[in-house]
C-alpha positions as CSV (number, residue, x, y, z in Angstrom):
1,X,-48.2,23.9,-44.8
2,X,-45.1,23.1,-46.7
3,X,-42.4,22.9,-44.6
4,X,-40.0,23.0,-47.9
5,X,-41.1,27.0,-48.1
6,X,-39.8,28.2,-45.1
7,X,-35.5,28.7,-44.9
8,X,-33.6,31.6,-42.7
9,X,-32.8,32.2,-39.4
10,X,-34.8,35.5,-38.0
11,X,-34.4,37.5,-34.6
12,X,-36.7,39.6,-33.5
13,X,-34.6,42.6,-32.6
14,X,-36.5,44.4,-29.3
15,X,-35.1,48.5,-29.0
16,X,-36.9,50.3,-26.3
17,X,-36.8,54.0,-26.7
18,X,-34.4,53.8,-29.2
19,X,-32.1,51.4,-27.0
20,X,-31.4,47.9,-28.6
21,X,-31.9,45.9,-25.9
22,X,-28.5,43.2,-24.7
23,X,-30.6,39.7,-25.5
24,X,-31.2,40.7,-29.2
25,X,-27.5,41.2,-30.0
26,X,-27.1,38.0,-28.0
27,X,-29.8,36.4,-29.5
28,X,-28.0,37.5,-32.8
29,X,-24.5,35.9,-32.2
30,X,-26.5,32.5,-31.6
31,X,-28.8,33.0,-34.4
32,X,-25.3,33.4,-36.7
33,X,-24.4,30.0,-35.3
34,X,-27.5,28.1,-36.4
35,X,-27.8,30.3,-39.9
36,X,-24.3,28.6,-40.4
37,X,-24.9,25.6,-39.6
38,X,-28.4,25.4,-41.8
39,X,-26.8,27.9,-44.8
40,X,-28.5,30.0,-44.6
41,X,-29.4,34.3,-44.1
42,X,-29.2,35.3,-40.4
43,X,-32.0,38.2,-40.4
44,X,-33.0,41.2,-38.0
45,X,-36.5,42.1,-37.8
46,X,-36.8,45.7,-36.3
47,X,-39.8,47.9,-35.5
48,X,-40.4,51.1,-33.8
49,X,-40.4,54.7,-35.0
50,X,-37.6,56.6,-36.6
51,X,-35.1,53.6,-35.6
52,X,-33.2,53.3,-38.5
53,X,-29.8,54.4,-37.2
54,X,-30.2,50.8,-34.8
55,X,-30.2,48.9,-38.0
56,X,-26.7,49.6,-38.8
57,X,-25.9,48.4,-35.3
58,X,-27.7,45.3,-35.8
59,X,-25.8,44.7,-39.1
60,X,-22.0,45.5,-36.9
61,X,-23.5,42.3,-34.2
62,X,-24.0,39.9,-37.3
63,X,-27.5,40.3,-39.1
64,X,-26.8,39.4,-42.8
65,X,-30.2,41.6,-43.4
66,X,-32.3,43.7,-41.7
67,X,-36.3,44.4,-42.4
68,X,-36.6,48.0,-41.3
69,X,-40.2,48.8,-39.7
70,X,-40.6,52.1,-39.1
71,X,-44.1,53.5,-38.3
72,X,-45.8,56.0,-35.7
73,X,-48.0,53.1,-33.9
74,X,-45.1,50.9,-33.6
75,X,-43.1,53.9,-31.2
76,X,-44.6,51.7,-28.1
77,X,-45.0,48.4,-27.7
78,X,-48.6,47.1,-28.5
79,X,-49.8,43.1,-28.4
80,X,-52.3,44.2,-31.6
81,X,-49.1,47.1,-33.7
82,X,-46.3,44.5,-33.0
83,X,-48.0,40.7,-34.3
84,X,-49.6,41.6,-36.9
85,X,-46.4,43.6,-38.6
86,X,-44.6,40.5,-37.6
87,X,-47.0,37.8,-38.7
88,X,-47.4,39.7,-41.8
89,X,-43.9,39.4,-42.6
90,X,-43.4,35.9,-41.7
91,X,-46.5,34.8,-43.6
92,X,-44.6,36.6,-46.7
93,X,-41.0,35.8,-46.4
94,X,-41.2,32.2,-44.6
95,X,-38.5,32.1,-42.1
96,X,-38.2,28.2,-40.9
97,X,-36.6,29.7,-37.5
98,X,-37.6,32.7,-34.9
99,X,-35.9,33.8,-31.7
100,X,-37.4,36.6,-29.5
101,X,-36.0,37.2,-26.0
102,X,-37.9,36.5,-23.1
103,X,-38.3,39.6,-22.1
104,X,-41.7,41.3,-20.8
105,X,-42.5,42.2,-24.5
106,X,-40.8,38.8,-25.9
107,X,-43.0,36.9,-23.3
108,X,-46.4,38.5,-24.5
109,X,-45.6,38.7,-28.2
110,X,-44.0,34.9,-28.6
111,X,-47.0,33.4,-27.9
112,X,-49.3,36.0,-29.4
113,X,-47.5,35.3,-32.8
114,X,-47.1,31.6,-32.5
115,X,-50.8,31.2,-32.3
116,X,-51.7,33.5,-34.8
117,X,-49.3,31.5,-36.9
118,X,-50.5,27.9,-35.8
119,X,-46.9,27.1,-34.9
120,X,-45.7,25.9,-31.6
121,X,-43.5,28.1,-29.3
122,X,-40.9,27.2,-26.9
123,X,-40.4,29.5,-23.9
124,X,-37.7,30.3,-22.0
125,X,-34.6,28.5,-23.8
126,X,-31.2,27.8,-22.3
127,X,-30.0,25.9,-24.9
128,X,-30.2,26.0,-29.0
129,X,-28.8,23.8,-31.8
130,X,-29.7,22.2,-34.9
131,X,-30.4,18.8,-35.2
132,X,-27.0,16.9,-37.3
133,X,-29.8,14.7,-39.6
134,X,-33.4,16.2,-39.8
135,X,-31.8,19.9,-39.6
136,X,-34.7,20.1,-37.0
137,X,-34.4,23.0,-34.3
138,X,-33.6,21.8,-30.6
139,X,-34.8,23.7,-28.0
140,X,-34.3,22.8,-24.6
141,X,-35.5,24.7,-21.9
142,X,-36.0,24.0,-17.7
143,X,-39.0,21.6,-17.1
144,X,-40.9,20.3,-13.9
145,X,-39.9,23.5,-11.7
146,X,-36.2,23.5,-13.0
147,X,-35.6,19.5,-11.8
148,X,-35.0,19.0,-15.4
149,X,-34.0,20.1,-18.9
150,X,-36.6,19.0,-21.6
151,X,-35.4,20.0,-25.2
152,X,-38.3,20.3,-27.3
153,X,-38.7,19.7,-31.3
154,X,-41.0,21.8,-33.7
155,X,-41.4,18.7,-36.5
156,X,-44.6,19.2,-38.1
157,X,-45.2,23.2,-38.1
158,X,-43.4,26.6,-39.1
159,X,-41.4,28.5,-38.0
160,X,-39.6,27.1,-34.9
161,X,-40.0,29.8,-32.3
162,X,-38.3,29.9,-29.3
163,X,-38.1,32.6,-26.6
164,X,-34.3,32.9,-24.9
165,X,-33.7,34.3,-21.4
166,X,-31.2,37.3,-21.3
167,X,-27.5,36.5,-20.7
168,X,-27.8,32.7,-21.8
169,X,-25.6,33.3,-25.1
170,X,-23.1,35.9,-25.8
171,X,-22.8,38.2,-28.0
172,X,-20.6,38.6,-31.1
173,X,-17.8,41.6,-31.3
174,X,-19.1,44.7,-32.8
175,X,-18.0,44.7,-36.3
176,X,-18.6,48.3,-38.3
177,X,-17.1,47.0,-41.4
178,X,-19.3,44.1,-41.6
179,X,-21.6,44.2,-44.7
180,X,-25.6,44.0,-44.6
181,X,-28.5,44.6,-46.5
182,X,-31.3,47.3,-44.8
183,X,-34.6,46.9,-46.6
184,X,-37.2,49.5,-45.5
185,X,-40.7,47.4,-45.3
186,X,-43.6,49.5,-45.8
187,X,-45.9,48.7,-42.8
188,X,-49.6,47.8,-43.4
189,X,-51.1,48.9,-40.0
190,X,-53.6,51.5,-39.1
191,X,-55.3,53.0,-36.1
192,X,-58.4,50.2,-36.3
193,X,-55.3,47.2,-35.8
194,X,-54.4,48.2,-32.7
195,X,-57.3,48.3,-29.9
196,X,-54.9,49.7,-26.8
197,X,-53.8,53.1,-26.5
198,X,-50.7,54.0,-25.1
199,X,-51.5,57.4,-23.0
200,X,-48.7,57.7,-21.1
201,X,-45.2,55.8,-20.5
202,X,-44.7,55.6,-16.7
203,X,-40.7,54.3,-16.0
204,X,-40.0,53.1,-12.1
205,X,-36.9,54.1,-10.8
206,X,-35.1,51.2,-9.9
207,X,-32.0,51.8,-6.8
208,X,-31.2,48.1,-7.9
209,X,-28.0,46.6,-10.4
210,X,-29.2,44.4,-12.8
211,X,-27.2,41.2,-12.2
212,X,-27.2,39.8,-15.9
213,X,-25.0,43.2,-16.2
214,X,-22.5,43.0,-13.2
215,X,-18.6,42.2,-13.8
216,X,-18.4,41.3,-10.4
217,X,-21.0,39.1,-8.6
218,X,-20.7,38.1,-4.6
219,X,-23.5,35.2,-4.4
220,X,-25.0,33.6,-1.6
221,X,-27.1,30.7,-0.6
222,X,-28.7,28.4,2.0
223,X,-25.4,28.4,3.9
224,X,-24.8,32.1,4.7
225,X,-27.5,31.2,7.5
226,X,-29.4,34.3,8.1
227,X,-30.5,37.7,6.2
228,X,-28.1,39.6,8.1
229,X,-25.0,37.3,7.3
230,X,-25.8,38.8,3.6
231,X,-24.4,42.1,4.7
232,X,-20.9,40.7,4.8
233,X,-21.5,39.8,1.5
234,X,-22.8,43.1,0.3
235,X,-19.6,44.9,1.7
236,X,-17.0,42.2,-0.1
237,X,-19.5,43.4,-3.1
238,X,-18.8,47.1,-2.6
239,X,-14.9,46.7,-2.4
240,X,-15.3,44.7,-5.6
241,X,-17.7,47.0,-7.5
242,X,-19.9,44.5,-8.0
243,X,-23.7,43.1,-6.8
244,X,-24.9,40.6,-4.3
245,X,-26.9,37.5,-5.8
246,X,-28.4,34.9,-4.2
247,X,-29.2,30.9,-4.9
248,X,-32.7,30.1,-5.1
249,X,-32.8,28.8,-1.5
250,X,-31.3,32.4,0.1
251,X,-34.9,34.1,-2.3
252,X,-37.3,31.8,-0.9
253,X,-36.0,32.1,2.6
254,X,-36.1,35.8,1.8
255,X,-32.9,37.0,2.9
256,X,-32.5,38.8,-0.8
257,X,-34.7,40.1,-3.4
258,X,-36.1,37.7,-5.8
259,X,-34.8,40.3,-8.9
260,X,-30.8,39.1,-7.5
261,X,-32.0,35.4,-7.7
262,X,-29.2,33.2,-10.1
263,X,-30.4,30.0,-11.4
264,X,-32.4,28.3,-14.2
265,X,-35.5,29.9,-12.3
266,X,-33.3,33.2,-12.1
267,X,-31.1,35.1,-13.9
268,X,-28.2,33.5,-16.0
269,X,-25.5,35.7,-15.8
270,X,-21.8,35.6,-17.2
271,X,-19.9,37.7,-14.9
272,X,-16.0,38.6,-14.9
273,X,-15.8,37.2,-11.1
274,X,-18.2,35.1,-9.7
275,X,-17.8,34.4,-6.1
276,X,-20.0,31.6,-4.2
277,X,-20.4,31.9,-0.9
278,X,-22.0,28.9,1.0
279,X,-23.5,27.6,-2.5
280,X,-23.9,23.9,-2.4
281,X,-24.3,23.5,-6.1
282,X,-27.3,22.0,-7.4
283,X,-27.8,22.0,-11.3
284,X,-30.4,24.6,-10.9
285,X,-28.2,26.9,-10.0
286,X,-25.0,25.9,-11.5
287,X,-27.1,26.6,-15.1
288,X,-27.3,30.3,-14.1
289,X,-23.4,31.1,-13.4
290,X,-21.0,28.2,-15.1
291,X,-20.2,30.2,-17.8
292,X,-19.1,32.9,-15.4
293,X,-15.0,33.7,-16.7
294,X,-13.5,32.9,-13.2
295,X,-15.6,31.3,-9.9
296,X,-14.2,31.2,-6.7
297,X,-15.8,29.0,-4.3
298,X,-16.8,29.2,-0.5
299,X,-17.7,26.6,1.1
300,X,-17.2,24.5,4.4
301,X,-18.2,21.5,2.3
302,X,-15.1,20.3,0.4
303,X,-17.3,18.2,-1.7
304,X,-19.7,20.0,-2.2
305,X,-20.6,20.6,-6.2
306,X,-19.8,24.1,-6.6
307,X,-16.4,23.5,-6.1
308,X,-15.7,21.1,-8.7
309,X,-16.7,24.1,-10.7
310,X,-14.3,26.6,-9.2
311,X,-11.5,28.1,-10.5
312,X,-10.4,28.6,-6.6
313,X,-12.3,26.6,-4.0
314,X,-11.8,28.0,-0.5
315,X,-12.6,25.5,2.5
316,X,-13.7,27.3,5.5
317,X,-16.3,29.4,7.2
318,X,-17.1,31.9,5.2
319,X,-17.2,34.3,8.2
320,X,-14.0,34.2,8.8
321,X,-12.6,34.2,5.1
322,X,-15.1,37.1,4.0
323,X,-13.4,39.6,6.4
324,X,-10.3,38.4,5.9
325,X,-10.9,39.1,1.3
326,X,-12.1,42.4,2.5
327,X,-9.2,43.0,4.6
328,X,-6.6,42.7,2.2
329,X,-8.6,44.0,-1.0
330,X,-9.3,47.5,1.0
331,X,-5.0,47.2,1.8
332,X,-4.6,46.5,-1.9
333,X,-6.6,49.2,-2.9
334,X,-4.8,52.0,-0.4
């Protein structure tokens, strides 16, 4: 392998019945970072069937170019349909960089491809940047149950893959104006490539807010005390329009649903309001929500971490100044 060959930045960009999904538009306004930094194209790959209107889309969030799969057996995702299209391209084109979001597709095709391609794969990144002398990739991602932050360099093999969690990195402004090139790629791929047959797509109906997506966000932790204690919460949530989170310590005790978990062994999320409500503040968690636009603290603790973070740290029980937010909000609102 000659590392020389390999130059440009590529994003796997994930659509799921038609849908581009949120981490590959972010995935994109970080990609544009590194591109910059390196000189080089920032480029979409997309795959499915009859998607070509999303390629315009990914072109208005910052792709420079965009390689345009479109093929019946790549309408549903398949391990078989989706790495060889990819690894076909890559071996072709050469890109020296690859981010796919660690989503449940990202997550089985990341790997798939890495070790079809020989290259190593870093999962689950929090952090990218380029390295100021060897131009390496840096990826750093939660090691040793979340206790630490390795970052990890790709030296000797390409490309440098990493998988990102969603909501880590924002996403640029949509930009219609914003010139790209869309290059159709005729796909080699055939019935005999892909040994799984999708039958039939069965969606769950889920009664629960996705997190990463809330404006508003009314977490708790260990010192709410007790599952029912979350139900105070849950209505300061409600006046809010927002959702309940949790710390990794109110999960494991299992006063909330692991899916409402924020942390580096949760969900990162970059809510309007953030409110933390008897959140100590470790690192783990902190990872998840300090880029959160305004946090307000909770805390009998004065020095406790998370409010050295705040924007507003209250000191007091929170079951007295819970009631008291709701109060006035619900007066505010009349």
């Amino acid at each position: 392998m000659n590392i020389a060959d390999y130059k440009g930045v590529w994003v796997f960009a994930e659509q799921r019945d038609g849908v581009l999904q949120k981490v590959s538009l972010e995935l994109l306004g970080k990609g544009k970072q590194i591109a910059e930094k390196l000189g080089v194209e920032l480029t979409a790959v997309l795959m499915g069937s009859n998607v070509d209107k999303l390629a315009k889309e990914l072109v208005a969030y910052g792709a420079d170019k965009v390689l345009l799969c479109n093929h019946h057996l790549l309408k549903n995702y398949t391990t078989d349909g989706y790495t060889k299209v990819l690894c076909d391209l890559i071996n072709e084109r050469k890109p020296e960089i690859l981010f796919i979001g660690a989503t449940f597709v990202g997550r089985d095709l990341g790997p798939r491809a890495a070790a079809r391609l020989a290259t190593g794969l870093t999962a689950d990144c929090t952090a990218l940047d380029i390295d100021e002398e060897s131009k390496n990739l840096l990826m750093t991602r939660p090691a040793f149950g979340g206790n630490l932050m390795a970052t990890i360099v790709c030296t000797e093999h390409r490309p440098q893959m990493a998988t990102v969690r969603p909501g880590v990195f924002e996403k640029l402004e949509r930009d219609v104006n914003r010139n790209g090139q869309i290059e159709e790629i005729k796909v080699n791929l055939s019935d005999e490539d892909v040994r799984t047959k999708v039958e039939k797509v069965a969606k769950s109906i889920k009664d629960m807010m996705d997190i990463s997506e809330a404006k508003v966000i009314v977490s708790g932790g260990r010192g709410v005390g007790n599952k029912e204690s979350f139900t105070l919460l849950k209505e300061l949530a409600e006046v809010l329009n927002g959702s309940v989170a949790a710390s990794r310590a109110a999960v494991d005790n299992g006063w909330v649903e692991k899916a409402y978990q924020v942390g580096q062994t949760g969900k990162t999320v970059r809510p309007q309001l953030y409110i933390a409500c008897g959140i100590s503040g470790a690192i783990q968690h902190l990872a998840g929500m300090q880029e959160s636009d305004y946090i307000i603290a909770i805390n009998k603790d004065a020095d406790a971490a998370i409010m050295k973070v705040a924007d507003l740290a209250i000191v007091g029980d929170l079951n007295k100044v819970i009631p008291e937010l709701i109060a006035e909000i619900k007066a505010r609102n009349n």
